[in-house]
N, C-alpha and C positions, 0 to 999 in steps of 0.2 A: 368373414375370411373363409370360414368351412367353404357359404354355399358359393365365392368367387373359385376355390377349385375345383368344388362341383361340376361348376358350369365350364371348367377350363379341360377337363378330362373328361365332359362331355363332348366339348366341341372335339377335342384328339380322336375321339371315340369314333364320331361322325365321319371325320377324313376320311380316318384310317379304314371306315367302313366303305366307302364311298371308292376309294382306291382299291380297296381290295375287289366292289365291285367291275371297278373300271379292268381290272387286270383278270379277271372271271370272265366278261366279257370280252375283250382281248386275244384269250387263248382259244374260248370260243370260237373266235369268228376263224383263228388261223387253223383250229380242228379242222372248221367246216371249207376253209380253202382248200385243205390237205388232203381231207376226202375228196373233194370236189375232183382232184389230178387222177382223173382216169381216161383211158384211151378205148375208143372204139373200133375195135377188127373192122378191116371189111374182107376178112378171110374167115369162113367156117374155122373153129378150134376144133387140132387134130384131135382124133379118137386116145385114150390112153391104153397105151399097148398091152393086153394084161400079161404075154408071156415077157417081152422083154422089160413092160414095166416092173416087174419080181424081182430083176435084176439092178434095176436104177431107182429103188423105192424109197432110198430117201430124197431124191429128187419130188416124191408124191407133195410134198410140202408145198410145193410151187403151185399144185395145180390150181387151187382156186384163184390165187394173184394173178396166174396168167391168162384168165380171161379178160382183164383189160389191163394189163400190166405187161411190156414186151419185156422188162427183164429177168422175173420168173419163167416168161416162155422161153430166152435163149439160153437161161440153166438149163430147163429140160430139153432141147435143142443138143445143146455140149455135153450134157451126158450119156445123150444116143452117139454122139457121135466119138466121145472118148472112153470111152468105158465099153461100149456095146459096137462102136465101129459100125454101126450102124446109118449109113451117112443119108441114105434114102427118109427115113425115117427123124432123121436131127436136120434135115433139108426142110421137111413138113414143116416144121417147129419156127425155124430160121425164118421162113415165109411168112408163118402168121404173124412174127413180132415186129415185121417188117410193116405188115400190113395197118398196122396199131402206127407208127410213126417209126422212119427210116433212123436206125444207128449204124456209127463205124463200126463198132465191135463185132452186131451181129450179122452187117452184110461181111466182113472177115471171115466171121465161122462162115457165111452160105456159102463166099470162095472156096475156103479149103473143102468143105464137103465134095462139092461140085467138081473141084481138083480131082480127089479119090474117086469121082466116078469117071473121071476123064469127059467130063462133058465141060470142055473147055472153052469153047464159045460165050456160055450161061456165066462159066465163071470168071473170064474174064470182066465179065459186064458185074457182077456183082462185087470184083474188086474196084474194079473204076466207079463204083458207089460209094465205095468205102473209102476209097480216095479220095473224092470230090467233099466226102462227111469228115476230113480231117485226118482219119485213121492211116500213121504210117507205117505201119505194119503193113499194110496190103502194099506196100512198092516192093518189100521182098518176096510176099506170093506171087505178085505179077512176075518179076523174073523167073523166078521157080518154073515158074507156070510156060512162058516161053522157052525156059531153058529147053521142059519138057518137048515142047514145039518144034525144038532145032530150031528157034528165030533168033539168033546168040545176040544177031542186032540191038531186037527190043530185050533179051532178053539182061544184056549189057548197061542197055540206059537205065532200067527199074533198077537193077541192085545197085546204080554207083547214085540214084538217088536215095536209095534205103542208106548206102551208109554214109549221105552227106546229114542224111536229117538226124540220124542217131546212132553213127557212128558203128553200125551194124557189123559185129566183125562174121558171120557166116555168109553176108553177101561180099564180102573181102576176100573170102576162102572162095566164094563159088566164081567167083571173078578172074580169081588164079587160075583156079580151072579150068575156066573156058578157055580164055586166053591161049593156058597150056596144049590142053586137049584135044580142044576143039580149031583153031585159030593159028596154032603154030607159035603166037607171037612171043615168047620164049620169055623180052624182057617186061613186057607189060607183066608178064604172071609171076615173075620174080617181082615185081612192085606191091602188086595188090596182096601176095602171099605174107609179104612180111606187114606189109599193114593189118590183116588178122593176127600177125605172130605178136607185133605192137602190143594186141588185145589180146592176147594171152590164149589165142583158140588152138588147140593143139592138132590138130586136125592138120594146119596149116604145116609146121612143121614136117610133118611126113610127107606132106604134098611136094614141099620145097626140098627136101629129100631126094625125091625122084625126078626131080626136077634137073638139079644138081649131077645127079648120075645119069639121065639116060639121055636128057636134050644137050646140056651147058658142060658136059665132060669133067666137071669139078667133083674130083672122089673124094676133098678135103673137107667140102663144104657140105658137100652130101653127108659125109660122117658126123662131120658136127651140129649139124639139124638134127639128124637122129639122134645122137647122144645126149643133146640138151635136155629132151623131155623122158630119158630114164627117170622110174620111179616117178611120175606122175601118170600119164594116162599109160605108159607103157614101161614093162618089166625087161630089166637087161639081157634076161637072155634072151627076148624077141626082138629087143634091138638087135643088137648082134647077130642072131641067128639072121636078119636080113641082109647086113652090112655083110656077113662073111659067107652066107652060104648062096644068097638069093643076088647079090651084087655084086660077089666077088672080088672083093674090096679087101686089098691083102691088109694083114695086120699094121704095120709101120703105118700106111695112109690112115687106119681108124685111129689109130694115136695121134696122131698130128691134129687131125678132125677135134681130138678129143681135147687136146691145147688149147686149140681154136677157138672152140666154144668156151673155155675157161676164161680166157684172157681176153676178148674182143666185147667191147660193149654192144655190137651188132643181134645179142642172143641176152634176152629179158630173162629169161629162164638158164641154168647150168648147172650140169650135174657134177659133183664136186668128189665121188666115191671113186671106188678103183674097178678100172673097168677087168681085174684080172686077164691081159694081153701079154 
């Protein structure tokens, strides 16, 4: 009886050995995959900068991964270029990780880089990479980017795809504006302003504001765009201080304004205190 368990907690022994080696091996072989995932430049790696690297030094972490690795190079890419604003420099960076195999993310950063130097030929073309890589972020630099241009055309089609893909409300706000600003066309910018106000960008509001007062003659509505977002991005007496000194919006109209906004589902936002008038 003994040696029938003997031999039965032998044989469990055995398995269990035998699986244990299986799964030794196993984890082996997916190490030796895992190391194997490295990318080969075909760009020189840039120099590290030793004055501005003193400034971005815990980015130094990165440096040895980002010899075959593009996404430690586009940390130290994006820390030149947000922290040190240094975009000549985070452009270097952009290139090499590039060079290792093309991402959305980081042909995005070599856009905006290439934006701030105004070499917008270069960066167009590296948005339209980032495009083509999935990345939909780059349909709002592309507008940005034409806006820049005075091409309101293209600059028009990029944002109203930024905010069909992800409901962008800064290219909603910059759509107003052109519209407004630039275009004349009065009601399209009263469409796309409240579609950022939909999303809650306060920006929009003030835009629609002036909108309201200086193109569409409406002092009511003007007042109550303004008064909605008291006490969040702005404080009452710079409301007002616009409403009555810079608009000339007699008090009775900012009151009615101030109704307006209470009572109309048309305003997400509504400031509910006394506006002291």
């Amino acid at each position: 009886m003994i040696k029938g368990i003997i031999k039965v907690i032998l044989v469990i022994f055995i398995v269990f050995s035998f699986s244990a080696c299986e799964d030794k091996s196993s984890n082996s072989q997916a190490e030796k995959k895992e190391e194997q995932v490295k990318f080969t430049p075909k760009l020189k790696m840039p120099e590290w900068d030793k004055d501005g690297g003193k400034k971005i030094w815990d980015e130094y972490k990165n440096w040895h991964d980002a010899k075959n690795d593009p996404i430690p190079a586009t940390k130290i890419g994006y820390a030149y270029s947000e922290k040190l604003h240094d975009y000549e420099k985070a452009l270097e960076w952009y290139k090499y990780a590039d060079s290792m195999i093309p991402l959305g993310e980081n042909s995005y950063f070599a856009c905006y880089a290439l934006q701030q130097l105004k070499k917008y030929d270069e960066a167009i073309s590296w948005c339209q990479k980032a495009i083509d890589l999935k990345w939909n972020e780059a349909l709002f630099r592309m507008g940005d980017i034409y806006k820049e241009l005075n091409n309101y055309e293209k600059a028009i089609s990029y944002y109203e795809q930024s905010f069909e893909k992800s409901k962008d409300k800064i290219s909603a706000n910059n759509l107003g504006f052109i519209f407004s600003r630039k275009l004349n066309n009065y009601q399209e910018a009263e469409k796309w302003y409240k579609k950022a106000i939909k999303l809650d960008n306060y920006e929009s509001y003030k835009n629609i504001s002036s909108l309201y007062h200086e193109k569409l003659k409406d002092d009511i509505k003007a007042s109550a765009y303004a008064i909605a977002v008291i006490d969040t991005k702005y404080t009452k007496s710079s409301v007002l201080r616009v409403l009555q000194n810079e608009m000339k919006i007699p008090n009775e109209t900012i009151k009615k304004g101030y109704e307006l906004q209470l009572n109309s589902d048309e305003f997400p936002i509504k400031f509910k205190g006394d506006l002291g008038l």
